[in-house]
C-alpha positions in Angstrom: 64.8 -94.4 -112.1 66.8 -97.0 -114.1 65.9 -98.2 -117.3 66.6 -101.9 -118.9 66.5 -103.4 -122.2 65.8 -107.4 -122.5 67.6 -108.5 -125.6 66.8 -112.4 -124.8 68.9 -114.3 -122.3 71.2 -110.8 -122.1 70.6 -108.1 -119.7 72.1 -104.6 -120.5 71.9 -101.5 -117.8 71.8 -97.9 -118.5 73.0 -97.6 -114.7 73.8 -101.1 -113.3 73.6 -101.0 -109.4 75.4 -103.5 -107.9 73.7 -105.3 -104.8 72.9 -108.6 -103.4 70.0 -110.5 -104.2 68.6 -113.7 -103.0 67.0 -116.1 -104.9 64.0 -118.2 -104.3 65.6 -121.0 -103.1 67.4 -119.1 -100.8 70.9 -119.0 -102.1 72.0 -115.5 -101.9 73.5 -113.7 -105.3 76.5 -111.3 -104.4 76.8 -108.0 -106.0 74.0 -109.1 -108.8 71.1 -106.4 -108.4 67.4 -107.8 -108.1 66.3 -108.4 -111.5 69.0 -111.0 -111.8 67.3 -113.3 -109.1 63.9 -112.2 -110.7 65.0 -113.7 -114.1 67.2 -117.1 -112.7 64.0 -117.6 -111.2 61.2 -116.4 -114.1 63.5 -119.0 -115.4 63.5 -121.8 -113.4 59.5 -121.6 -112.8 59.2 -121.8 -116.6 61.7 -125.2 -116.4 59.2 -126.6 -114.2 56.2 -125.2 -116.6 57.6 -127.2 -119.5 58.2 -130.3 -117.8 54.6 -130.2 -116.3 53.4 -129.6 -120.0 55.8 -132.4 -121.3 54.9 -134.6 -118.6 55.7 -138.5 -120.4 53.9 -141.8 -119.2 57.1 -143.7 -118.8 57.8 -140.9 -116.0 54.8 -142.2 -113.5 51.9 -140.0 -113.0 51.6 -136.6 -113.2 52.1 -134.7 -109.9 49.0 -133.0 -108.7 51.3 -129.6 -108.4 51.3 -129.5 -112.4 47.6 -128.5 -112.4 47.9 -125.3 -110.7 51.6 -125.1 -112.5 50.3 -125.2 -116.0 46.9 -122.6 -115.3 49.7 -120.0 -113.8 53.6 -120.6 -114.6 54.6 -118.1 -112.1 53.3 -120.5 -108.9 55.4 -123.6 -110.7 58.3 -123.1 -108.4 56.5 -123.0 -105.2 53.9 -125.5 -106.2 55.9 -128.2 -107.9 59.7 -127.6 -106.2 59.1 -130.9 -103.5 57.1 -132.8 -106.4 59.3 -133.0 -109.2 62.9 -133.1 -110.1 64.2 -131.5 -113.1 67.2 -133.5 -113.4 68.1 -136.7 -112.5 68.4 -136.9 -108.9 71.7 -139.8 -109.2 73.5 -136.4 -110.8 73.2 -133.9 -108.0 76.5 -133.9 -106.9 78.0 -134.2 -110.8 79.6 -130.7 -111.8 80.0 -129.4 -115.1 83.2 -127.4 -116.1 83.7 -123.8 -114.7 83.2 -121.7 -116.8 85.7 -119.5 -117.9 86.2 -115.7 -116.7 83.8 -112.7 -118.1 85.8 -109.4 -118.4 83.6 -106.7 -118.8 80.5 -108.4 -117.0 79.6 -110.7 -114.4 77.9 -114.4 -114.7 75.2 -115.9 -112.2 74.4 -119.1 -111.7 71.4 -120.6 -110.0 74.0 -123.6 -108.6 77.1 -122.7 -109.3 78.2 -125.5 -111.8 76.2 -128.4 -110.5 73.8 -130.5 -112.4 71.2 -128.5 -113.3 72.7 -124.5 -112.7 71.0 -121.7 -114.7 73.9 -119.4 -116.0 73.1 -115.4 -116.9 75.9 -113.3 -117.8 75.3 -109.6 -117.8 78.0 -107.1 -119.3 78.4 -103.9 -118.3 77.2 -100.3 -120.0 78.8 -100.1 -123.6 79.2 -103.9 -124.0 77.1 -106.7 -125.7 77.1 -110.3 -124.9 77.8 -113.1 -127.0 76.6 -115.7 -127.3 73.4 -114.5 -126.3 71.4 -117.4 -124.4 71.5 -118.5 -120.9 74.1 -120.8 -120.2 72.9 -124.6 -118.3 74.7 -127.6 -117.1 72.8 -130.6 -118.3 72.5 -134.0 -118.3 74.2 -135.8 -121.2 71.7 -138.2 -123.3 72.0 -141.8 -122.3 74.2 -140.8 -119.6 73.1 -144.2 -117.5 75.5 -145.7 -119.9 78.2 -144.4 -117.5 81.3 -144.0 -121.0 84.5 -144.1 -118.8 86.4 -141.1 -119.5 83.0 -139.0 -120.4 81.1 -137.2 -117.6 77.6 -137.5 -117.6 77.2 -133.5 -117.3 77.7 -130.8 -120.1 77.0 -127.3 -120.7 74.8 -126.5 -123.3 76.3 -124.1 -126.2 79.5 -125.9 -125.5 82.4 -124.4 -127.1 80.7 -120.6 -127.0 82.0 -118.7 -123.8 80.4 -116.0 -122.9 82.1 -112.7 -123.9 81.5 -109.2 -123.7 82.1 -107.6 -126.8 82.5 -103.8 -127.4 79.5 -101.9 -128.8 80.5 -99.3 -130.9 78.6 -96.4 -132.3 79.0 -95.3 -136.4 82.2 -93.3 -136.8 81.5 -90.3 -139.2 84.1 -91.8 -141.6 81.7 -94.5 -142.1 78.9 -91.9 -143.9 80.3 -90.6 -146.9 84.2 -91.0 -145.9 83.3 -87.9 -143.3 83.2 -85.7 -146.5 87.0 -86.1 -146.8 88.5 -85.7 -150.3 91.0 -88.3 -149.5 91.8 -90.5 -146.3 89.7 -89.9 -142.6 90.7 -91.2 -139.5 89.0 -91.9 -136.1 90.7 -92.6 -133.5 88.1 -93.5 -131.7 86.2 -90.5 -130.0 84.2 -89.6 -132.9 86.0 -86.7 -134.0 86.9 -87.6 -137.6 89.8 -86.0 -139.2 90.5 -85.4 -143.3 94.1 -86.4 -144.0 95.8 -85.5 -147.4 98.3 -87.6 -148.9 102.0 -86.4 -149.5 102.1 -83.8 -151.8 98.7 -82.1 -150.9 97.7 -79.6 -148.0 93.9 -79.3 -146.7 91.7 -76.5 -147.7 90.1 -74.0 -145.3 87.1 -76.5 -145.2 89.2 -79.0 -143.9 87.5 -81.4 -146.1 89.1 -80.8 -149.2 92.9 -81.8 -150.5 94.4 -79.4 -152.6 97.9 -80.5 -154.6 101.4 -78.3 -153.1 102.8 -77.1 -156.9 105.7 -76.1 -155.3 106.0 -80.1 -154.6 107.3 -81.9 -157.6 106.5 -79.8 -160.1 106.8 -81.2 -163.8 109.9 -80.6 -165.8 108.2 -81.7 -169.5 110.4 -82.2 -172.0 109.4 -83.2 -175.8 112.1 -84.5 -178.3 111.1 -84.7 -181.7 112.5 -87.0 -184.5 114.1 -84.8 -187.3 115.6 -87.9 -188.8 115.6 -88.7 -192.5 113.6 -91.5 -191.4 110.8 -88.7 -190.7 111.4 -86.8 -194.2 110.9 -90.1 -196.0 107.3 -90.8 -193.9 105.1 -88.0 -195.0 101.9 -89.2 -192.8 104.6 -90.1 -189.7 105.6 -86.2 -190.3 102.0 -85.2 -190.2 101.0 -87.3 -186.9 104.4 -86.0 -185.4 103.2 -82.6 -185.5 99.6 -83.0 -184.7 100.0 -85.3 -181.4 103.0 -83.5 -180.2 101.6 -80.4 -180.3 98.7 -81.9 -178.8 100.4 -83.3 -176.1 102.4 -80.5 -175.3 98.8 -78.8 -174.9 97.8 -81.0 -173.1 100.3 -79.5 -170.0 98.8 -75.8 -170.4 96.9 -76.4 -166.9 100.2 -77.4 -165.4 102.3 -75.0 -167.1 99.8 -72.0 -165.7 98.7 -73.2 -162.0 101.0 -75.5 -160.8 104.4 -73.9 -161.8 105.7 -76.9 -164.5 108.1 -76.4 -167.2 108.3 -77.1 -170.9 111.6 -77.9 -172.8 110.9 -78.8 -176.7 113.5 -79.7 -179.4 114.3 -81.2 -182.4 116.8 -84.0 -182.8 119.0 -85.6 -185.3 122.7 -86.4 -186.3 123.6 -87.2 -182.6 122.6 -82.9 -182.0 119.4 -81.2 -180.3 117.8 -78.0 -181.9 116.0 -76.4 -179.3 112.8 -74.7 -179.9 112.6 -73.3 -176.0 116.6 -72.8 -175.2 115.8 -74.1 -172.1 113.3 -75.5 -168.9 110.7 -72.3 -169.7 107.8 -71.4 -167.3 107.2 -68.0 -168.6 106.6 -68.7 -172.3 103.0 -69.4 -173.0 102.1 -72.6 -174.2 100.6 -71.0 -177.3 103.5 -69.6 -178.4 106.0 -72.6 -177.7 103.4 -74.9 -180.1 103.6 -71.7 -182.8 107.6 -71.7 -182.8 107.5 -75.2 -183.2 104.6 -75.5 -186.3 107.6 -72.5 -187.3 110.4 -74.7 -187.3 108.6 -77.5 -188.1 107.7 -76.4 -191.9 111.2 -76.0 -192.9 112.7 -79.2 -191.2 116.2 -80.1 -192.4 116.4 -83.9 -192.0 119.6 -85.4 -190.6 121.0 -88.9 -189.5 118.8 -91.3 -187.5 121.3 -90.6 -183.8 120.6 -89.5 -181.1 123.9 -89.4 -178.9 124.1 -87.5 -175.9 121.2 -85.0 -176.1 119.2 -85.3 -173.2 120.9 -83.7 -170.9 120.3 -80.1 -172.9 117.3 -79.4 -170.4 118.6 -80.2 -167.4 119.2 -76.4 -166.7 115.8 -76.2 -165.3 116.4 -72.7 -163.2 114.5 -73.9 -160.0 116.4 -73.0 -156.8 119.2 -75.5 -155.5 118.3 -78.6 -153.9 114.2 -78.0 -155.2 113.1 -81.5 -156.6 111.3 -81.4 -159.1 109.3 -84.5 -161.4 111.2 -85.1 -164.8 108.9 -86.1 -168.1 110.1 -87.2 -171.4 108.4 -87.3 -174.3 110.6 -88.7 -177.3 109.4 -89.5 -181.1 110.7 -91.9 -183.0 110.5 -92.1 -186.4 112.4 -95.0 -187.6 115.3 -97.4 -186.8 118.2 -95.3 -185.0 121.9 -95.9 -186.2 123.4 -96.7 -182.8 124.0 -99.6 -180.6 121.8 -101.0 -177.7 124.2 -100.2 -175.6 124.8 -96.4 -176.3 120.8 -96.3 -176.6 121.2 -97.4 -172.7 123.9 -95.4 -171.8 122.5 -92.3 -172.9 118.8 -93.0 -172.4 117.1 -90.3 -170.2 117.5 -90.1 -166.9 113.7 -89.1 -165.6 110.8 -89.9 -164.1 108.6 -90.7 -166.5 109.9 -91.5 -170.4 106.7 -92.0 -173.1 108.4 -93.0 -176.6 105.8 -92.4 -179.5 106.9 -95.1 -182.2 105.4 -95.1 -185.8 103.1 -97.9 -186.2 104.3 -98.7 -189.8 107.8 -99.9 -188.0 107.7 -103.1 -186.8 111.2 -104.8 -187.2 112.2 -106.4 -184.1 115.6 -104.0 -184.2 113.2 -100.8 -183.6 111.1 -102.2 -181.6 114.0 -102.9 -179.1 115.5 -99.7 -179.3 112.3 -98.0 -178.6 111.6 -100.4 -175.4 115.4 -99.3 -174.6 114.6 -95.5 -174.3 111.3 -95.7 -172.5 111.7 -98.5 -169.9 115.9 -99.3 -169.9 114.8 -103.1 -171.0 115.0 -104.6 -174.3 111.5 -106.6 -173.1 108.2 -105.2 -174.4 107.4 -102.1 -172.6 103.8 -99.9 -171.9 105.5 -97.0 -172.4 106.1 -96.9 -176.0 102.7 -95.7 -177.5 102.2 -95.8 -181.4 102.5 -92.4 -182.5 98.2 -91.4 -183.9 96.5 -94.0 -181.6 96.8 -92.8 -178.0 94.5 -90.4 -176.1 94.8 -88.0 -173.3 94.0 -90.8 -171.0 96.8 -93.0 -172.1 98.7 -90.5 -171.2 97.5 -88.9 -167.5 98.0 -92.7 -166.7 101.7 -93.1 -167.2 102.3 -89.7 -165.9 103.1 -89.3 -162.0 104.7 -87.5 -158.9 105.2 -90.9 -157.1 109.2 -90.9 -158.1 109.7 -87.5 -157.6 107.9 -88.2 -154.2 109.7 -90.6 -153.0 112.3 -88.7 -153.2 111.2 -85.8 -151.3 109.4 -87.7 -148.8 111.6 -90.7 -148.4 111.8 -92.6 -144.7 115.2 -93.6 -143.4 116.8 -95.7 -140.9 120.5 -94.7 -139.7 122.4 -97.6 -137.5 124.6 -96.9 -134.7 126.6 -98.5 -132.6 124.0 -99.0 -129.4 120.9 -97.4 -131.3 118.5 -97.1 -134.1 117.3 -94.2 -135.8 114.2 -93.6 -137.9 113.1 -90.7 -139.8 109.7 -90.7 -141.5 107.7 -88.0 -142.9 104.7 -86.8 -141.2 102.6 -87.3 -144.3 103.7 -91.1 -144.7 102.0 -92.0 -141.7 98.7 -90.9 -142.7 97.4 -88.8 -140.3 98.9 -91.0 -137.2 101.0 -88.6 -134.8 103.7 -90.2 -132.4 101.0 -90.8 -129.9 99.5 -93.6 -132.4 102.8 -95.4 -133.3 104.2 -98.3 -130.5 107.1 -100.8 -130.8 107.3 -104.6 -129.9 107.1 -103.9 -125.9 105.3 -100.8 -125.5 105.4 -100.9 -121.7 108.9 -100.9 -121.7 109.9 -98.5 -124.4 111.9 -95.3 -123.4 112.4 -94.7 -127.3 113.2 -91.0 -128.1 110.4 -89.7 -130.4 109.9 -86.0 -131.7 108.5 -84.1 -134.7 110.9 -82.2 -136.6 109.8 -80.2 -138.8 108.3 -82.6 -141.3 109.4 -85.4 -140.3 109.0 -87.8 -137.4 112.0 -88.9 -135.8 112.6 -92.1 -133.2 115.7 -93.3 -131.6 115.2 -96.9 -130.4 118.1 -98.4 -128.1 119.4 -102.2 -129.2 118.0 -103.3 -125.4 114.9 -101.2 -125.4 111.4 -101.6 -126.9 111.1 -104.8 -127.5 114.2 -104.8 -130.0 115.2 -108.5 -130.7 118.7 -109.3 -131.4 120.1 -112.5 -133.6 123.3 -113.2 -134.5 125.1 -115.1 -137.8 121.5 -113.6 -139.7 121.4 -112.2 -143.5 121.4 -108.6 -144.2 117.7 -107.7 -144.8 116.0 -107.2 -147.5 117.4 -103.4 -148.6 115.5 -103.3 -152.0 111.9 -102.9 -149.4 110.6 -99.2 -148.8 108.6 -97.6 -145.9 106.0 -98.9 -145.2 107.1 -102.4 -146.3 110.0 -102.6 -144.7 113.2 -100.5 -142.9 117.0 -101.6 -142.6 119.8 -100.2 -142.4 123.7 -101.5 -142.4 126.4 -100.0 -140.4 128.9 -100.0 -142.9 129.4 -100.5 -146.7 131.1 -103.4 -147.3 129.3 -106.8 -146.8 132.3 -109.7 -147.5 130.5 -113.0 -145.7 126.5 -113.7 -145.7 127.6 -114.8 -142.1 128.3 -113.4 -138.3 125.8 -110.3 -139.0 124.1 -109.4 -136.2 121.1 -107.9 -136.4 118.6 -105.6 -134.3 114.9 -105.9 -135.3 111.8 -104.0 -134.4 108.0 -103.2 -135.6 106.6 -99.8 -136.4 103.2 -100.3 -135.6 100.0 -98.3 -135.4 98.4 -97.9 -131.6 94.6 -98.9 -131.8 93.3 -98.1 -128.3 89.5 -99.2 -128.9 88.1 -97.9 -125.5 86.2 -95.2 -126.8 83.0 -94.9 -128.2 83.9 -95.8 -132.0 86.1 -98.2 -133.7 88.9 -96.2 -134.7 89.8 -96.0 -137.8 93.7 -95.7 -138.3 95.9 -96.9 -140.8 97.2 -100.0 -139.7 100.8 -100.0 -139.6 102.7 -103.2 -139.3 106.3 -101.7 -140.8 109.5 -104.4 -139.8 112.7 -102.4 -139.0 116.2 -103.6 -138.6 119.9 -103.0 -138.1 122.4 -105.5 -139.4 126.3 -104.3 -138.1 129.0 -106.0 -140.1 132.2 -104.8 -141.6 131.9 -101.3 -140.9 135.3 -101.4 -139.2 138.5 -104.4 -139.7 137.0 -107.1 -138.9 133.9 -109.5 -139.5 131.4 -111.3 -136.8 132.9 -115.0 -137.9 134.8 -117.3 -136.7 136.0 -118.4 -133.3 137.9 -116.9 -130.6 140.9 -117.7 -129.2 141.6 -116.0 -126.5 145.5 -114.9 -125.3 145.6 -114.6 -121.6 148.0 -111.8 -121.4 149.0 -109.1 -118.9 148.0 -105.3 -118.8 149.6 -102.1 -117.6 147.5 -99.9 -115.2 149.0 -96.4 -115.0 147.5 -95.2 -111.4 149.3 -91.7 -111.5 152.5 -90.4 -113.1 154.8 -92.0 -109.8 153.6 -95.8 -109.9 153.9 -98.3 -113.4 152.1 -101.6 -111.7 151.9 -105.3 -113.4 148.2 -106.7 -113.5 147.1 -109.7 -114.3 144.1 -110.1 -116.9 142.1 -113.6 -116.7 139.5 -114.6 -119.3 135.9 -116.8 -118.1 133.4 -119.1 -119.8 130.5 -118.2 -117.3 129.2 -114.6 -115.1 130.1 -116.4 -112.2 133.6 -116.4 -113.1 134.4 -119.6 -112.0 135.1 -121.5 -115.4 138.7 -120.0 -116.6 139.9 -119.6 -120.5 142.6 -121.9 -121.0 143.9 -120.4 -124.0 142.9 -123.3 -126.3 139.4 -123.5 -126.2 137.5 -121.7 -129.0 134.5 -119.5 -128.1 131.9 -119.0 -131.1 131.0 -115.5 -132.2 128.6 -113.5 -130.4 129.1 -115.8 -127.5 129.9 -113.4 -124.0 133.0 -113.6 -122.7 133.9 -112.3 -119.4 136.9 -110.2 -118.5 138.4 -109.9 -114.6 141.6 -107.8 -114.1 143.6 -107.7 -110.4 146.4 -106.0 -109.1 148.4 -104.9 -106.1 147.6 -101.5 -105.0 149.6 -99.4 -103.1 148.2 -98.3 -99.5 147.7 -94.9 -100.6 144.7 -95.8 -103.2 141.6 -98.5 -102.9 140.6 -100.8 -104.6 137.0 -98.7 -105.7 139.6 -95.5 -106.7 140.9 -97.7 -109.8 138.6 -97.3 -112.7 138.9 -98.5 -116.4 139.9 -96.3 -119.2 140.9 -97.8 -121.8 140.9 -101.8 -123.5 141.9 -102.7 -126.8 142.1 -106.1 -128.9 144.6 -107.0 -131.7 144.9 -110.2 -133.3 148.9 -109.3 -132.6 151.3 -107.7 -129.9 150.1 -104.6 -127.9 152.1 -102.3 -126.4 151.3 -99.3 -124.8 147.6 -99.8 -126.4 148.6 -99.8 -130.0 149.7 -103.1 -131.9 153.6 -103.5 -131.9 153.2 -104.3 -135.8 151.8 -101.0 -137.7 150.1 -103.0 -139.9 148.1 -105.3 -137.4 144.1 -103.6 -137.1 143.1 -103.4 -133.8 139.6 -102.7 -132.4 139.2 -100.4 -129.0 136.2 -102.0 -127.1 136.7 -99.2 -123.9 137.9 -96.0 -125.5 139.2 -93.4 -123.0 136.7 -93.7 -120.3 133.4 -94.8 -122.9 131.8 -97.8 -124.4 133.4 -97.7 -127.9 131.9 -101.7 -128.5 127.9 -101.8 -128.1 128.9 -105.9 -126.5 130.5 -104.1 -123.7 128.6 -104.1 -120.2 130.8 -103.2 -116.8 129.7 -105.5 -114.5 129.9 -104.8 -110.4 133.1 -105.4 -108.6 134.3 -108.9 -107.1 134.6 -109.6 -103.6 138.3 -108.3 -103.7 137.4 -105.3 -105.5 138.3 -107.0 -109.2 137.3 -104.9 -112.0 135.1 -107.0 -114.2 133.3 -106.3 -117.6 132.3 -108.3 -120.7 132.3 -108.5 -124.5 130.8 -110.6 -127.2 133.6 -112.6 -129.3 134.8 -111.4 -132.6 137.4 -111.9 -134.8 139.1 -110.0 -137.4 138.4 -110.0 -140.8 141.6 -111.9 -142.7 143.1 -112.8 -139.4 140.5 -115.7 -137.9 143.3 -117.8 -137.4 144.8 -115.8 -134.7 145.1 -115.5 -131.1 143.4 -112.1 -130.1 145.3 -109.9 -127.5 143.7 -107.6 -125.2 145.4 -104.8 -123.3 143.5 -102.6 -120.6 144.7 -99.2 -118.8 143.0 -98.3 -115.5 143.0 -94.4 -114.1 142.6 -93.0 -110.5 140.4 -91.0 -110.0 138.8 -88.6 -106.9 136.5 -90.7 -104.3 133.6 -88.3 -104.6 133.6 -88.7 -108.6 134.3 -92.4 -109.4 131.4 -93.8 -111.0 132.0 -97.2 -112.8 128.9 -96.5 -115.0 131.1 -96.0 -118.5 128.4 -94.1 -121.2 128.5 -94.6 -124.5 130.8 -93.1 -127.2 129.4 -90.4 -128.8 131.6 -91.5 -132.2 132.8 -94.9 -132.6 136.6 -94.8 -133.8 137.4 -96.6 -137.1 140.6 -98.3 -138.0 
């Protein structure tokens, strides 16, 4: 037994059937099932229902059928059908528009698109159809007027297609974030998942992020002003004590659960008298406030300088290469003797920096200085607090992991010659695995993807996924981060904004929306690029001017033989170089070399090994002057340039390849000379397929 739901002009099947049907005017429906016909004509009958109802004056008399018509709609059709016309017979043969493909669902129309047709569009299980409302080709108002240029025929809810659009069922991320603690994700079967950020694992209820203290643990310094500026401020010296000791309590929870460390000292007279010798985790954070009360009451006041101190704690006794999230806490009492500048130079180098000033301070010298040793700026700063009038919130909120993070979990792109390489942590992707990320072309993508440990890891080809190349570009922007934005350089040294050329790609997140619910992914939209300049001698500007020259080919240690090398505009190789002409960089340029060989070796036995360019003299591959840079684009039997391409053999057995012009940095003037060295090799082992270097040589 099937079941059906009317939802107006929309018919939706629990197990659609596909038949044939014929309507009751005869024309036969293919593939619709029978309640289609039942409802084009329900529908029709109706039409001729209205019309009796409706009947106007200026339209004659009304037709006997209409009596019977009006009592009982469902005889309309056969009563009234030879009586009365529903549209204006002069139109029968007008047409209105096809309409437009249903994916998804099928459309029926009582007369195709002629004057008059009754459209229903059905979709199929799982889909809904909008708009919803049968779709009819009618008359235009006044059409006897006869506009030239305007047909006399329209559909009705012109403008609105049908469609058949997805219905989705609620994802359980939708009620109450699927209990998650953080971040759920759907991807679109409606098996939620709880994803943590970096920095935090999920508990055994799977629900519930917990922070990783052996991730970024706090290093917590205090330094506190022992200045005279200090002795001579008795209520200063009071609040100094209080808050400080406060604050410092205020770590006890970190200090005891979550493996941070506590460094407090006393400054003044450009020295640092350390209350905890060093980073401690196993003094309590009772005893650390006592010795400080301790030293506290019999304070010998010194200068107002700092100097060099904050680098006493930097002996922090975690293990080698652990990371850890550095906080500074400094007091200042009063105006330092010392420049801006040394205030700069020595400032300390952490994470987070809170300078507690003394509110009855307010020349425009300390001010400076304390904006100086919180933020690195002379500009007004949020992280200078006034020493009495902050709370524990102030504090929590300038407080954070996120720069020790970011270094632990950072994402990074590495250029090569023919590739791109990401690296990404697992956590940065928020619960997406390499199954959810695509590139530009995802159908033509043979990108190299893996997990490693925690990381993810791709390795995109120049020519593959989608990658789009451009030359004479900027250098992108390296300040962005993941996930606004990748690149990487190949090389160090940038000396011209143009001739870069640059790779670029998308990271995206892969929606596939076929299932039952919406997913619900992060949505990943992360631009990635390579820019290659002046790694090596020479920069992508300039023109080239080629220097036809000749080429040794060493076929085996009994035979030195002349070749000829010639130079063409076109992959035809019909249009010669004539030595004169300048090529633009990045333009192609194709390469042919011929020689005699001797009767003892084809032509498909000589294979290349080796070319190199030089804006001087070559000889034996290496420039004649030492000094002259030189660039190997074939290197010993592999692609050294990522330009290069071997291209198939001319009719004569020429071996042919090509480059993309360069020239060399401080030498754009010059001629560029190319030399090339050929090999023999066995018959049942000479491929002309060249792979790629695994190292590319540098000058």
């Amino acid at each position: 037994m099937r079941s059906f739901v009317l939802l107006g002009s929309m018919l939706q099947s629990s197990s659609l059937v596909k038949a044939d049907c014929t309507l009751q005017d005869g024309a036969l429906q293919i593939g619709a099932p029978s309640f289609v016909c039942n409802n084009l004509d329900n529908t029709v009958r109706r039409d001729y229902h209205n019309k009796c109802k409706k009947w106007k004056k200026s339209w004659g008399d009304k037709p006997d059928c209409c009596t019977k018509c009006q009592s009982n709609w469902r005889t309309c059709y056969d009563e009234c059908n030879d009586e009365i016309d529903l549209t204006p017979p002069e139109l029968d043969l007008f047409s209105c528009d096809p309409l437009a493909e249903l994916h998804n669902g099928n459309v029926y129309c009582t007369k195709g698109a002629l004057t008059g047709s009754v459209c229903l569009a059905i979709c199929e299980n799982g889909f809904k159809l909008e708009p919803r409302g049968k779709k009819r080709c009618k008359h235009r108002q006044n059409w006897q007027k006869n506009v030239e240029g305007k047909a006399p025929v329209k559909w009705n809810l012109l403008g609105q297609d049908f469609r058949c659009v997805k219905e989705y069922i609620s994802s359980p991320c939708e009620n109450n974030n699927g209990g998650c603690s953080h971040e759920c994700i759907d991807r679109g079967d409606g098996n939620h998942k709880c994803v943590c950020p970096c920095g935090y694992s999920l508990d055994g209820d799977l629900k519930t992020c917990t922070l990783q203290p052996e991730i970024c643990p706090f290093d917590i310094s205090f330094y506190i002003d022992q200045s005279e500026a200090v002795c001579n401020d008795l209520d200063f010296k009071s609040l100094q004590i209080n808050d400080m000791g406060t604050v410092i309590q205020f770590f006890n929870s970190e200090v005891n659960t979550k493996m941070a460390k506590l460094g407090v000292g006393l400054y003044a007279d450009e020295a640092l008298t350390p209350i905890v010798s060093q980073m401690s985790d196993n003094m309590p954070v009772s005893q650390v406030k006592s010795s400080l009360v301790t030293e506290y009451e019999s304070l010998t006041c010194g200068a107002p300088k700092m100097g060099n101190i904050f680098g006493i704690f930097d002996d922090n006794g975690r293990e080698e290469g652990s990371s850890a999230s550095k906080v500074t806490f400094i007091a200042l009492g009063g105006e330092l003797n010392e420049l801006n500048d040394d205030l700069l130079a020595n400032r300390p180098q952490s994470d987070n920096v809170i300078v507690f000033g003394n509110k009855n301070i307010q020349s425009q010298k300390y001010k400076t200085q304390a904006n100086i040793l919180a933020c690195g700026s002379e500009e007004d700063c949020d992280r200078v607090l006034e020493m009495g009038e902050f709370g524990a919130a102030d504090i929590e909120s300038r407080v954070s992991r996120s720069t020790c993070y970011n270094r632990v979990f950072s994402s990074s792109i590495a250029c090569t010659e023919f590739s791109m390489e990401l690296k990404i942590p697992v956590c940065a992707l928020k619960g997406l695995e390499l199954q959810d990320i695509k590139f530009n072309d995802e159908s033509n993508c043979n990108a190299v993807a893996e997990q490693v440990g925690e990381h993810f890891h791709w390795v995109i080809d120049y020519h593959d996924c989608g990658t789009k190349k451009s030359t004479n570009s900027t250098a992108g922007d390296k300040t962005l981060s993941f996930p606004a934005g990748m690149v990487g350089a190949r090389g160090s040294t940038l000396t011209s904004d143009e001739g870069i050329i640059s790779y670029q790609n998308n990271l995206k997140t892969k929606f596939i929306e076929s299932g039952s619910v919406f997913p619900i992914l992060p949505n990943f939209d992360v631009p990635i690029q390579c820019d290659l300049h002046t790694s090596y001698d020479f920069v992508f500007t300039g023109d080239w001017h080629p220097d036809v020259s000749s080429f040794k080919a060493e076929l085996s240690t009994h035979f030195d033989l002349e070749g000829t090398m010639t130079l063409f505009h076109d992959e035809n190789f019909t249009q010669a170089f004539d030595g004169l002409t300048p090529v633009k960089n990045g333009i192609p340029i194709f390469v042919q070399g011929t020689m005699d060989v001797p009767e003892e070796y084809s032509s498909d036995s000589i294979i290349i090994d080796s070319c190199v360019a030089s804006p001087g003299a070559l000889e034996g591959l290496v420039p004649v002057n030492s000094n002259d840079p030189f660039w190997p684009l074939i290197n010993e039997g592999c692609l050294n340039d990522h330009t290069v391409e071997i291209l198939p053999r001319g009719d004569n057995g020429e071996i042919r390849f090509s480059f993309e012009g360069f020239t060399f940095h401080s030498y754009e003037d010059k001629a560029i000379n190319i030399q090339c060295k050929f090999k023999t090799c066995v018959r049942d082992n000479c491929s002309h397929e060249l792979p790629k270097c695994s190292r590319r040589r540098r000058r």
